[in-house]
TIFIBA-318250 format. One record per residue (C-alpha): residue in three letters; residue number from 1; z, y, x; chain. Coordinates in nm, 4 decimals, m for minus. Last residue first. Layout:
// residues N
PT	kolti	torfi	w	v	u	mardo
PT	ALA	NUM	Z	Y	X	A
...
//
This chain:
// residues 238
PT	kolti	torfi	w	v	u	mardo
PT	UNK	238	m3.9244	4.5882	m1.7130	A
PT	UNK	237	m4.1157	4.7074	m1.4431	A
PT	UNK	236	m4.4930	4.7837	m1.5074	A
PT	UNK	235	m4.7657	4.5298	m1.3445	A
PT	UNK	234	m5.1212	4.6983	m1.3685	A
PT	UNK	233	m5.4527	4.6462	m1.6018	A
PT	UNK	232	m5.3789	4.3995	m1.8872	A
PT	UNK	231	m5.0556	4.4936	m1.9363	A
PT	UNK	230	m4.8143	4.2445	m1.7081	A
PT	UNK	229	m4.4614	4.3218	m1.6797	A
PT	UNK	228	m4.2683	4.3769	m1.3299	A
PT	UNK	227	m3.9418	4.1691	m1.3413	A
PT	UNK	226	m3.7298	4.1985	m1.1119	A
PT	UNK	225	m3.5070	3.8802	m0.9367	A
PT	UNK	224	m3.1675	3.8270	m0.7695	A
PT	UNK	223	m3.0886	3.6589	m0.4742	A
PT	UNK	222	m2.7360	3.5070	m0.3527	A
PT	UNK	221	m2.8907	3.2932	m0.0832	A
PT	UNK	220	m3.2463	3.3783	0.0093	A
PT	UNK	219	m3.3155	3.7228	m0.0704	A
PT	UNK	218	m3.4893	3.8886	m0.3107	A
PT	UNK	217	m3.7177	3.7805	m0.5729	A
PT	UNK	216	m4.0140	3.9624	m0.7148	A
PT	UNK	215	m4.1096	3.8066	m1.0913	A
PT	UNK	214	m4.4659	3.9569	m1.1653	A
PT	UNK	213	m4.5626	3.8696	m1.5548	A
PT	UNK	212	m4.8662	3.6320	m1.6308	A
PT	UNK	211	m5.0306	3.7440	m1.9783	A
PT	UNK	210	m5.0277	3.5628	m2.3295	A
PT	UNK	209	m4.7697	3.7740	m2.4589	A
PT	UNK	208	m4.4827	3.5490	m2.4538	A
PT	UNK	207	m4.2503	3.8438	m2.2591	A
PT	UNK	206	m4.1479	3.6178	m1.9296	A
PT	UNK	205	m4.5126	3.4753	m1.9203	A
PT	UNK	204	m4.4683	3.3489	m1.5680	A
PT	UNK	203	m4.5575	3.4543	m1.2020	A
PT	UNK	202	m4.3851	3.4072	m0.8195	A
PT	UNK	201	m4.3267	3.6486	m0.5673	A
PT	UNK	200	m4.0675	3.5727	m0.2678	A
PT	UNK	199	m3.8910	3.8486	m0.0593	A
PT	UNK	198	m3.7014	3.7569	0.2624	A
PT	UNK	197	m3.4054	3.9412	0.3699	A
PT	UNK	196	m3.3732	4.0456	0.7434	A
PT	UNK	195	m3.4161	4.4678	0.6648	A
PT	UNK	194	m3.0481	4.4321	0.4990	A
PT	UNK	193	m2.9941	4.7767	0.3701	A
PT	UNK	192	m3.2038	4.7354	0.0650	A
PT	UNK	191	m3.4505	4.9087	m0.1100	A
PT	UNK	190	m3.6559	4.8358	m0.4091	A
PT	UNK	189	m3.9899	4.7533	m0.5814	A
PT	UNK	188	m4.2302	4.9513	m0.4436	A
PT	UNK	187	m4.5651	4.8165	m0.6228	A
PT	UNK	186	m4.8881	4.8646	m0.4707	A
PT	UNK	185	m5.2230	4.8701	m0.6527	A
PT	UNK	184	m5.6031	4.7430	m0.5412	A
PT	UNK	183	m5.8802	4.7942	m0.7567	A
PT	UNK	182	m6.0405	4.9974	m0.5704	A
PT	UNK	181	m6.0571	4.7315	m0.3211	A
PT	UNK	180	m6.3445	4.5241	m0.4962	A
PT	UNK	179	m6.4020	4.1634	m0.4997	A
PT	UNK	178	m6.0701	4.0342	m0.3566	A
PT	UNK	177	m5.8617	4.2776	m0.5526	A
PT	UNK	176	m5.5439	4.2871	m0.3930	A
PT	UNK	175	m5.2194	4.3458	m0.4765	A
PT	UNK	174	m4.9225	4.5063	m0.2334	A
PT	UNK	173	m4.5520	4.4424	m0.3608	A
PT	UNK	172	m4.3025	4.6267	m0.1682	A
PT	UNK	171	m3.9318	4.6264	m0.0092	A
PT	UNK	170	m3.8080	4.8862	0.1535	A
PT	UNK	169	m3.5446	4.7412	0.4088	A
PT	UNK	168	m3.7270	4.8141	0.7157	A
PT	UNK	167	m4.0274	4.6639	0.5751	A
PT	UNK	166	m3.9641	4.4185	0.3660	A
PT	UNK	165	m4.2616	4.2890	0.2271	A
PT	UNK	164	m4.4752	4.0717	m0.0503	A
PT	UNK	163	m4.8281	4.0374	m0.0448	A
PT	UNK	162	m5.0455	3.9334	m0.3456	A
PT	UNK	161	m5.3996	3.8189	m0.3607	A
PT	UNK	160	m5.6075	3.8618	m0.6773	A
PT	UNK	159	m5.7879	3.5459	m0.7988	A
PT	UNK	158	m6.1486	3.4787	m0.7686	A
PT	UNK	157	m6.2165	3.2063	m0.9015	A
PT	UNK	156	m6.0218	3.2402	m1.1580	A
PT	UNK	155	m6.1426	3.5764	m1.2242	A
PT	UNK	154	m6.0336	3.9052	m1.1282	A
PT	UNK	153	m6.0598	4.2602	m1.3048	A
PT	UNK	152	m5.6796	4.2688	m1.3232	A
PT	UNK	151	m5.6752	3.9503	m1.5708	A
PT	UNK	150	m5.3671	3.7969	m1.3379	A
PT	UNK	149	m5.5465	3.5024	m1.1433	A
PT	UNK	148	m5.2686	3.4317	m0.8284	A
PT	UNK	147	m5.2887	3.3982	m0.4973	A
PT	UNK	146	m4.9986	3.4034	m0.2513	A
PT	UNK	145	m4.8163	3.6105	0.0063	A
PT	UNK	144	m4.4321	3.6409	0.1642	A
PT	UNK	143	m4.3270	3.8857	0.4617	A
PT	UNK	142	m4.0434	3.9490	0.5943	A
PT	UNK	141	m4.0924	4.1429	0.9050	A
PT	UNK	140	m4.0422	3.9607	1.1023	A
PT	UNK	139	m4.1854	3.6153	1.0242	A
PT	UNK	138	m4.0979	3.4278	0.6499	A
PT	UNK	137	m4.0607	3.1055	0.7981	A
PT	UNK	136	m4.0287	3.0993	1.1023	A
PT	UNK	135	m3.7731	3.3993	1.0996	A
PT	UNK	134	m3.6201	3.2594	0.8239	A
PT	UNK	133	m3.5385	2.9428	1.0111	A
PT	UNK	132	m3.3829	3.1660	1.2932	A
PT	UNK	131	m3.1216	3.3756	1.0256	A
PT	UNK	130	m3.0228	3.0486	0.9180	A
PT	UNK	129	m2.9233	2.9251	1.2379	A
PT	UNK	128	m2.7722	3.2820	1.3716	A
PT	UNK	127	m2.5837	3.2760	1.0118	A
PT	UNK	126	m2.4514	2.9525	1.1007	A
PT	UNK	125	m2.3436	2.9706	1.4693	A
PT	UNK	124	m2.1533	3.2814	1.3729	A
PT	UNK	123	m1.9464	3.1243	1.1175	A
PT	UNK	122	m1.9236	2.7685	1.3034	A
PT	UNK	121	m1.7840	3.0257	1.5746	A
PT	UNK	120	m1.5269	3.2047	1.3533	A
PT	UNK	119	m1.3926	2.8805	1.2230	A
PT	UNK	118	m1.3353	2.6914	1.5599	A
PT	UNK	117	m1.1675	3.0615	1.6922	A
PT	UNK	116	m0.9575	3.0310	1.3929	A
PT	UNK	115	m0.8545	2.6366	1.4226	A
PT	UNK	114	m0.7884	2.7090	1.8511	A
PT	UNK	113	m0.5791	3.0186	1.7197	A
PT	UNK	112	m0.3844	2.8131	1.4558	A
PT	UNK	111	m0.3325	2.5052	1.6625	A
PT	UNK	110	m0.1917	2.7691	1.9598	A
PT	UNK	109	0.0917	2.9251	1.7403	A
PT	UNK	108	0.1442	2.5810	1.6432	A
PT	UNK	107	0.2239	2.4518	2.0020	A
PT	UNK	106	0.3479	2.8002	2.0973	A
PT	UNK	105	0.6227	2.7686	1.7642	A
PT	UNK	104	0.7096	2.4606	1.9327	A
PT	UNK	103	0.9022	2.6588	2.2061	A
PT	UNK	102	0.7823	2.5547	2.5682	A
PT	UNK	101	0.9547	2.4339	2.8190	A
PT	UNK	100	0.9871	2.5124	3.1740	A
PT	UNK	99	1.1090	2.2281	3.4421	A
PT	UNK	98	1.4507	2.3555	3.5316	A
PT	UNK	97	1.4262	2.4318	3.9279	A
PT	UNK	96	1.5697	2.1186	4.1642	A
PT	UNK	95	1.9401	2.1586	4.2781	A
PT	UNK	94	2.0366	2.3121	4.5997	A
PT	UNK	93	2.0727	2.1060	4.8606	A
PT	UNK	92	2.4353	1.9632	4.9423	A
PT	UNK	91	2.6275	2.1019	5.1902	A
PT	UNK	90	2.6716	2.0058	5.5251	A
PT	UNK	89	2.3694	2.2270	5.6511	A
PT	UNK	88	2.2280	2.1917	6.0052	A
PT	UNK	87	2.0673	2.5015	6.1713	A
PT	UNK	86	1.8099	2.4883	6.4324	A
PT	UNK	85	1.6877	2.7238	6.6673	A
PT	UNK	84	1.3481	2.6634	6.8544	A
PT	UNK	83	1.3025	2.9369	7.1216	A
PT	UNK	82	1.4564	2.7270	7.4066	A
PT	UNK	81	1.6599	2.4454	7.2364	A
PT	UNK	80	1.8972	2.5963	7.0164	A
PT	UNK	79	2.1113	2.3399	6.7979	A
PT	UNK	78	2.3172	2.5050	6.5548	A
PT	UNK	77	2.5818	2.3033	6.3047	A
PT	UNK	76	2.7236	2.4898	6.0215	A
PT	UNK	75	3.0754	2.5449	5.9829	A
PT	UNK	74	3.0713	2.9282	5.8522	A
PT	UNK	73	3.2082	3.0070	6.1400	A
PT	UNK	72	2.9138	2.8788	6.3534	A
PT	UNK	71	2.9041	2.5327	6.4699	A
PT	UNK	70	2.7915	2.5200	6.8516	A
PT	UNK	69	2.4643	2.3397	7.0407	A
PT	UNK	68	2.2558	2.4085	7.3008	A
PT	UNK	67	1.9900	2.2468	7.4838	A
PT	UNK	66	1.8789	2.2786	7.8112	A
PT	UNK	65	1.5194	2.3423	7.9901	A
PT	UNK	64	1.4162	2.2527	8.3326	A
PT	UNK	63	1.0885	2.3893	8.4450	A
PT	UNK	62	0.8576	2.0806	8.5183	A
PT	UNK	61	0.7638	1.9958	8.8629	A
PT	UNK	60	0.4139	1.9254	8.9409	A
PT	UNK	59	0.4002	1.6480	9.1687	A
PT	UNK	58	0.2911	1.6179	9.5268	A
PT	UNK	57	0.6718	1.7791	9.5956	A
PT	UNK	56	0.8187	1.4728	9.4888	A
PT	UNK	55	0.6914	1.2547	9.7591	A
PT	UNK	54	0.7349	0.8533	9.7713	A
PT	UNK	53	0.4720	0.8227	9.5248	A
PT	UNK	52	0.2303	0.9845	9.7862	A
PT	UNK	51	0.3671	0.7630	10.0740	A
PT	UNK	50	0.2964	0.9716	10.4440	A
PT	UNK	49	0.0139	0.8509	10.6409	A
PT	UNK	48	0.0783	0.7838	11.0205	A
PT	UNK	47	0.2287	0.4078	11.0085	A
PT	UNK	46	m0.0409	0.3624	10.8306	A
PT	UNK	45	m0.2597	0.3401	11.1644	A
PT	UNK	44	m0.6836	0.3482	11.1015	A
PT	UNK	43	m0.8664	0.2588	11.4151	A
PT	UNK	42	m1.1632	0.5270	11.4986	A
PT	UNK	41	m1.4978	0.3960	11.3365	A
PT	UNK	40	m1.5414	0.6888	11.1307	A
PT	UNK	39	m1.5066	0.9423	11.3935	A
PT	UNK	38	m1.7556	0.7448	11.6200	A
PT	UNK	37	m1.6548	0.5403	11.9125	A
PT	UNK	36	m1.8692	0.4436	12.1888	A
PT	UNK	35	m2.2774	0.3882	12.2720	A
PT	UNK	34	m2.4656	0.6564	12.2799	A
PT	UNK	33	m2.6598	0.7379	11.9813	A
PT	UNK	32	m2.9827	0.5469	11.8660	A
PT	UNK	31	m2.8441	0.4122	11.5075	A
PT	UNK	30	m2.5030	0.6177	11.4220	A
PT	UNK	29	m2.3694	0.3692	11.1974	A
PT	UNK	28	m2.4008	0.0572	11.3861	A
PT	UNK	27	m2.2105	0.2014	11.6584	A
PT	UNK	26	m2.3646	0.1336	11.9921	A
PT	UNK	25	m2.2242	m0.1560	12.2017	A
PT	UNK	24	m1.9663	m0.1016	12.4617	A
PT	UNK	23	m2.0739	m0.1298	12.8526	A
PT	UNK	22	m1.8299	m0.4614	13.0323	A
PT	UNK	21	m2.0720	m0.7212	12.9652	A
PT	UNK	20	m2.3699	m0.4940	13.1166	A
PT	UNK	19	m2.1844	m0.4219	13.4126	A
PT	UNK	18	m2.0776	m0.7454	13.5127	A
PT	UNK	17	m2.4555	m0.8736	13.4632	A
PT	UNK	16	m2.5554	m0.5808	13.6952	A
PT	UNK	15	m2.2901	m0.7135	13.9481	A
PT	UNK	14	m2.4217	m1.0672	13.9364	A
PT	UNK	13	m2.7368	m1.0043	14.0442	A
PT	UNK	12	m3.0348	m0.9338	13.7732	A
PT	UNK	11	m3.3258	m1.1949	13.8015	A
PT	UNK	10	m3.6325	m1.0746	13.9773	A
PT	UNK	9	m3.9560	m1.0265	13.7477	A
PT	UNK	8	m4.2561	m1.2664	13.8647	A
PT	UNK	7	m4.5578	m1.0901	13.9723	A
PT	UNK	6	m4.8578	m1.1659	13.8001	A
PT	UNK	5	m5.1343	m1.4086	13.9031	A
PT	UNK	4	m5.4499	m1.3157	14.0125	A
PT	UNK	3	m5.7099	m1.4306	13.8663	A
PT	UNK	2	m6.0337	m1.6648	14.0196	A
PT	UNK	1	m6.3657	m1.6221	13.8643	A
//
């Protein structure tokens, strides 16, 4: 099948090509505007821009201040500088403070008190300590037992059992017959002021009769002892 063949385009004339040479391009910043100068692509001219460093007004300007100095009548020196005022002395500074000192009476004064206090402490320290291993020892109230075979209807086997107290400072002796309670007998003994004294018991022939005698001691440190005497039934004191 035969085709038919396109027209050929005519070639521009010389006056079109004139034309085109002579239109100016398109910005490249403003893609698809007309063609011509922009803001941004006008020339720059120094020649029209004023130097900054050049210019003292573009700086801040600092208020001026003066200084002032004069020598009072006195012949000191002054220097004022806008609320700062100061004054230059010529003569000598005044001489350092004594250092204080201290009589040597203080020093032994001080030994003393430091040796007192030391004393009064141990002091206190040791009658808490002593007045502790009582309490675990004796308990609170004071209290002190033991067994012992004294011929009031008992037997060696059975021995009466004694008790020992201090009981707000009355102290007692409580016996007891293990194999019948009517037997029983308690013993006050003394009173004392000092309800933090132990009381011990112990036994011994003090008499040479052939019977145990009660010997009640009290206290711990400077004690003293009664005797309760033994007659075949109850303990008498001697």
């Amino acid at each position: 099948m035969p085709t038919t063949p396109y027209p050929r385009r005519a070639s521009a004339t010389p006056a079109e090509l004139q034309a085109r040479r002579t239109i100016t391009s398109a910005s490249t910043h403003r893609a698809g505007h007309y063609a011509g100068l922009h803001p941004e692509d006008t020339p720059f001219l120094s020649g029209n821009v004023t130097d900054v460093e050049e210019d003292n007004s573009y700086y801040p300007q600092r208020i001026p201040s003066s200084t002032r100095k004069y020598t009072t009548t006195t012949g000191q020196q002054v220097i004022e500088q806008g609320n700062k005022r100061i004054v230059i002395h010529k003569e000598p500074p005044p001489p350092p403070k004594p250092k204080r000192q201290f009589h040597w009476m203080f020093f032994v004064g001080l030994v003393m008190f430091t040796m007192v206090s030391g004393w009064i402490a141990f002091t206190l320290l040791g009658d808490w300590w002593q007045a502790k291993q009582l309490d675990w020892k004796y308990g609170n109230p004071r209290t002190f037992q033991i067994d012992q075979f004294v011929s009031h209807r008992d037997s060696p086997d059975h021995p009466n059992h004694f008790i020992a107290l201090n009981v707000g400072g009355t102290i007692e002796v409580a016996e007891l017959n293990t194999t019948n309670p009517k037997n029983d007998h308690i013993y006050a003994i003394s009173t004392i002021p000092d309800i933090s004294i132990p009381v011990t018991i112990s036994f011994a022939d003090v008499n040479h009769d052939g019977k145990v005698d009660l010997l009640v001691t009290i206290g711990a440190v400077n004690s003293y002892t009664v005797i309760l005497l033994n007659d075949g039934t109850v303990f008498k004191q001697h």
